[in-house]
C-alpha positions in Angstrom: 124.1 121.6 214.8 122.9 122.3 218.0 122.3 118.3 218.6 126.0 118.0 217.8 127.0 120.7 220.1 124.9 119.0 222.8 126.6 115.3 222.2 130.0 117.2 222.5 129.0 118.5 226.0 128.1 115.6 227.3 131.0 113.7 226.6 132.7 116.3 228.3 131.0 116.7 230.9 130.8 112.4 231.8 134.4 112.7 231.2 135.1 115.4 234.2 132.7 113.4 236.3 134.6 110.6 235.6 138.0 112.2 236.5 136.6 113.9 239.3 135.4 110.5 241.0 138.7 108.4 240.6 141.5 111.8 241.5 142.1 112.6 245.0 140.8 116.4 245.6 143.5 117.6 247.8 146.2 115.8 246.0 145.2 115.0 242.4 146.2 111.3 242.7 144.6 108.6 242.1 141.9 108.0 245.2 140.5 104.5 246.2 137.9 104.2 243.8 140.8 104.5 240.8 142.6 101.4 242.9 139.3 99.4 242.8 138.8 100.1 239.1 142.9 99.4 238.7 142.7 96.1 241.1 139.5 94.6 238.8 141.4 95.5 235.5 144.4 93.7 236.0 142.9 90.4 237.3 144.5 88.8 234.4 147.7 90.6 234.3 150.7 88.9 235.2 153.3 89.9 236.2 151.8 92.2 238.7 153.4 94.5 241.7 151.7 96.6 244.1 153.4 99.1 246.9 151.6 100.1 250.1 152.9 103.1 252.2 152.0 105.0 255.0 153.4 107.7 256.7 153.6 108.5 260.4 153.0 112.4 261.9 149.0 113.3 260.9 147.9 113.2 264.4 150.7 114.7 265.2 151.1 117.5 262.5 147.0 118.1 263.0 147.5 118.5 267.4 150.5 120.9 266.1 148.3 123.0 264.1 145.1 122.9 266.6 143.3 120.7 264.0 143.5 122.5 261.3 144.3 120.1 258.5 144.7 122.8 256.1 147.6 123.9 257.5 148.8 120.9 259.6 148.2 116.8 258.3 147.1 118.2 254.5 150.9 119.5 254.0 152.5 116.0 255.0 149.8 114.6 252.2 150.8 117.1 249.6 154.6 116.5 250.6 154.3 113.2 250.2 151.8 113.1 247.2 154.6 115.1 245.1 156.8 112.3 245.6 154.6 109.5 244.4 154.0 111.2 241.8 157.5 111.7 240.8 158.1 108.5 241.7 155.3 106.4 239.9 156.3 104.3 236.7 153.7 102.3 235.1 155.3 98.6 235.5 157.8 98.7 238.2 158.3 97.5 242.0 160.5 99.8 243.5 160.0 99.3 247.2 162.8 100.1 248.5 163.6 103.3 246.7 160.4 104.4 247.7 160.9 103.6 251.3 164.7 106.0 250.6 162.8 108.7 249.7 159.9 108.9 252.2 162.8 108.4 255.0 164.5 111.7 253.6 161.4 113.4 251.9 161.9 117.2 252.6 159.0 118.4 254.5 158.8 121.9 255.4 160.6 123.1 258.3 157.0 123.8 259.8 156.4 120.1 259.7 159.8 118.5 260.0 158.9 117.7 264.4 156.0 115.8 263.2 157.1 114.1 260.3 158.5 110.6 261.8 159.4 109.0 258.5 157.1 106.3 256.7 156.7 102.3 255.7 156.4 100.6 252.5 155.8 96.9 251.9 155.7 96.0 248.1 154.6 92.2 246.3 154.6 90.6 243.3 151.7 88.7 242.2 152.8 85.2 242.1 151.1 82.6 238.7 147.5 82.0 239.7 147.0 84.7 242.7 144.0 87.3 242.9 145.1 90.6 242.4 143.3 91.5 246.1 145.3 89.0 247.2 148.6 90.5 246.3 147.3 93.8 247.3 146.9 91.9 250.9 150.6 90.6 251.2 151.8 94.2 250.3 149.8 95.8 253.1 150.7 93.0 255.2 154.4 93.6 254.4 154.1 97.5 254.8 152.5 97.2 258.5 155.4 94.5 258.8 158.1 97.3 258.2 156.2 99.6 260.6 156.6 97.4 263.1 160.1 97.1 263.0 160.7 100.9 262.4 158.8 101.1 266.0 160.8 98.2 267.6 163.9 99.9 266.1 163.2 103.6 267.7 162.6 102.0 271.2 
Protein backbone atom coordinates (compact mmCIF):
# COMPACT_ATOMS: atom_id res chain seq x y z
CA UNK A 1 0.00 0.00 0.00
CA UNK A 2 2.29 2.46 1.07
CA UNK A 3 4.68 1.61 -2.16
CA UNK A 4 1.56 2.36 -4.15
CA UNK A 5 0.95 5.58 -2.42
CA UNK A 6 4.57 6.52 -2.96
CA UNK A 7 4.43 5.63 -6.96
CA UNK A 8 1.30 7.86 -7.01
CA UNK A 9 3.31 10.85 -5.47
CA UNK A 10 5.81 10.73 -7.71
CA UNK A 11 4.08 10.89 -10.71
CA UNK A 12 2.53 13.80 -9.36
CA UNK A 13 5.09 15.39 -8.29
CA UNK A 14 7.38 14.84 -11.90
CA UNK A 15 4.29 16.02 -13.43
CA UNK A 16 4.17 19.66 -11.52
CA UNK A 17 7.91 19.81 -12.22
CA UNK A 18 7.22 19.26 -15.51
CA UNK A 19 4.47 21.97 -15.80
CA UNK A 20 6.27 24.27 -13.80
CA UNK A 21 9.43 24.19 -16.30
CA UNK A 22 7.55 24.71 -19.70
CA UNK A 23 4.58 27.64 -18.12
CA UNK A 24 5.59 31.14 -17.86
CA UNK A 25 5.35 32.14 -13.93
CA UNK A 26 3.91 35.52 -14.32
CA UNK A 27 1.72 34.64 -17.14
CA UNK A 28 0.90 30.96 -17.18
CA UNK A 29 1.78 30.54 -20.88
CA UNK A 30 3.73 28.53 -22.52
CA UNK A 31 7.67 29.90 -21.76
CA UNK A 32 10.56 29.14 -24.20
CA UNK A 33 11.50 25.86 -23.11
CA UNK A 34 7.61 24.64 -24.16
CA UNK A 35 8.58 26.38 -27.84
CA UNK A 36 11.80 24.27 -27.89
CA UNK A 37 10.01 21.05 -26.88
CA UNK A 38 6.95 22.29 -29.51
CA UNK A 39 9.71 23.28 -32.37
CA UNK A 40 11.54 19.58 -31.97
CA UNK A 41 7.99 17.81 -31.99
CA UNK A 42 6.71 19.05 -35.06
CA UNK A 43 9.90 18.57 -37.28
CA UNK A 44 7.76 16.29 -39.34
CA UNK A 45 4.53 18.11 -39.30
CA UNK A 46 3.40 19.71 -42.31
CA UNK A 47 1.62 21.92 -42.75
CA UNK A 48 3.09 24.13 -40.16
CA UNK A 49 2.58 28.01 -39.03
CA UNK A 50 4.22 29.98 -36.47
CA UNK A 51 3.34 33.76 -35.20
CA UNK A 52 5.98 36.02 -33.68
CA UNK A 53 4.92 39.20 -31.76
CA UNK A 54 6.31 41.76 -29.77
CA UNK A 55 5.00 44.66 -28.20
CA UNK A 56 6.43 48.05 -27.70
CA UNK A 57 6.06 50.22 -24.13
CA UNK A 58 8.28 47.90 -21.35
CA UNK A 59 10.95 50.36 -20.97
CA UNK A 60 8.61 52.69 -21.08
CA UNK A 61 5.84 51.34 -18.75
CA UNK A 62 8.88 50.18 -16.24
CA UNK A 63 10.65 54.24 -16.36
CA UNK A 64 6.73 55.13 -15.70
CA UNK A 65 6.54 53.13 -12.66
CA UNK A 66 10.30 53.86 -11.30
CA UNK A 67 11.23 50.13 -12.22
CA UNK A 68 8.90 48.44 -10.61
CA UNK A 69 7.81 45.73 -12.98
CA UNK A 70 5.24 44.61 -10.77
CA UNK A 71 3.28 47.37 -11.31
CA UNK A 72 4.70 48.84 -14.54
CA UNK A 73 6.18 46.32 -17.79
CA UNK A 74 4.43 42.95 -15.83
CA UNK A 75 0.83 44.57 -16.54
CA UNK A 76 1.50 45.10 -20.44
CA UNK A 77 2.62 41.19 -20.26
CA UNK A 78 -0.48 40.14 -18.40
CA UNK A 79 -2.64 42.39 -20.79
CA UNK A 80 -1.21 41.02 -23.57
CA UNK A 81 -0.87 37.34 -22.28
CA UNK A 82 -4.84 37.32 -21.85
CA UNK A 83 -5.18 37.95 -25.33
CA UNK A 84 -2.96 35.15 -26.71
CA UNK A 85 -4.60 33.09 -24.76
CA UNK A 86 -7.93 33.95 -26.06
CA UNK A 87 -6.59 33.99 -29.12
CA UNK A 88 -4.57 30.61 -29.53
CA UNK A 89 -6.22 27.77 -31.69
CA UNK A 90 -4.20 24.70 -32.09
CA UNK A 91 -3.73 24.71 -36.15
CA UNK A 92 -4.31 28.08 -37.41
CA UNK A 93 -2.19 31.26 -38.79
CA UNK A 94 -4.04 34.17 -38.00
CA UNK A 95 -1.54 36.94 -38.27
CA UNK A 96 -3.37 39.47 -39.06
CA UNK A 97 -6.19 39.25 -36.55
CA UNK A 98 -3.62 39.04 -34.09
CA UNK A 99 -1.86 42.12 -35.15
CA UNK A 100 -6.01 43.83 -34.87
CA UNK A 101 -6.18 42.95 -31.61
CA UNK A 102 -2.73 43.88 -30.08
CA UNK A 103 -3.29 47.43 -32.10
CA UNK A 104 -6.60 47.92 -29.97
CA UNK A 105 -5.79 45.54 -26.92
CA UNK A 106 -7.31 47.44 -23.87
CA UNK A 107 -4.61 48.17 -21.51
CA UNK A 108 -5.49 49.85 -18.40
CA UNK A 109 -5.76 53.46 -18.35
CA UNK A 110 -2.53 53.39 -16.03
CA UNK A 111 -0.71 51.98 -18.99
CA UNK A 112 -2.49 53.25 -22.05
CA UNK A 113 0.83 56.38 -22.46
CA UNK A 114 3.13 53.64 -22.63
CA UNK A 115 1.52 51.13 -24.55
CA UNK A 116 2.58 51.96 -28.35
CA UNK A 117 0.81 49.11 -30.03
CA UNK A 118 2.77 45.85 -31.24
CA UNK A 119 4.15 43.68 -34.47
CA UNK A 120 3.36 40.29 -35.61
CA UNK A 121 5.03 38.45 -38.49
CA UNK A 122 3.55 34.92 -39.15
CA UNK A 123 4.93 31.86 -41.83
CA UNK A 124 3.95 28.79 -43.10
CA UNK A 125 6.38 26.05 -43.30
CA UNK A 126 6.98 25.47 -46.87
CA UNK A 127 7.48 21.11 -48.17
CA UNK A 128 10.97 20.25 -46.96
CA UNK A 129 11.84 23.31 -44.52
CA UNK A 130 13.12 22.91 -40.76
CA UNK A 131 10.77 23.91 -38.42
CA UNK A 132 13.62 26.61 -36.87
CA UNK A 133 13.68 27.63 -40.15
CA UNK A 134 10.11 28.75 -40.38
CA UNK A 135 10.26 29.97 -36.88
CA UNK A 136 13.23 32.33 -38.51
CA UNK A 137 11.16 33.86 -41.49
CA UNK A 138 8.31 34.62 -38.93
CA UNK A 139 10.64 36.58 -36.60
CA UNK A 140 12.18 37.96 -39.61
CA UNK A 141 8.65 39.03 -40.79
CA UNK A 142 7.59 40.40 -37.35
CA UNK A 143 10.74 42.76 -36.94
CA UNK A 144 9.82 43.56 -40.72
CA UNK A 145 6.36 44.94 -39.63
CA UNK A 146 8.09 46.85 -36.74
CA UNK A 147 10.00 48.59 -38.95
CA UNK A 148 7.40 49.85 -40.97
CA UNK A 149 5.14 50.75 -37.93
CA UNK A 150 8.39 53.03 -36.97
CA UNK A 151 8.81 54.40 -40.51
CA UNK A 152 5.01 55.02 -40.54
CA UNK A 153 4.86 57.11 -37.04
CA UNK A 154 7.75 59.36 -38.29
Amino acid sequence: MDAAWLAVALIEERAALERTALVDALTGLPNQRALDAAVDRHAGTHPFGVLVLDFDGMRAANAAFENDYARGGDVLILAVANVLEEFALEGELRCERLQGLLTDLDVPETHRHVYRDASVGGAARTPGEPVAETLARASRAMHERKRTRATRSR
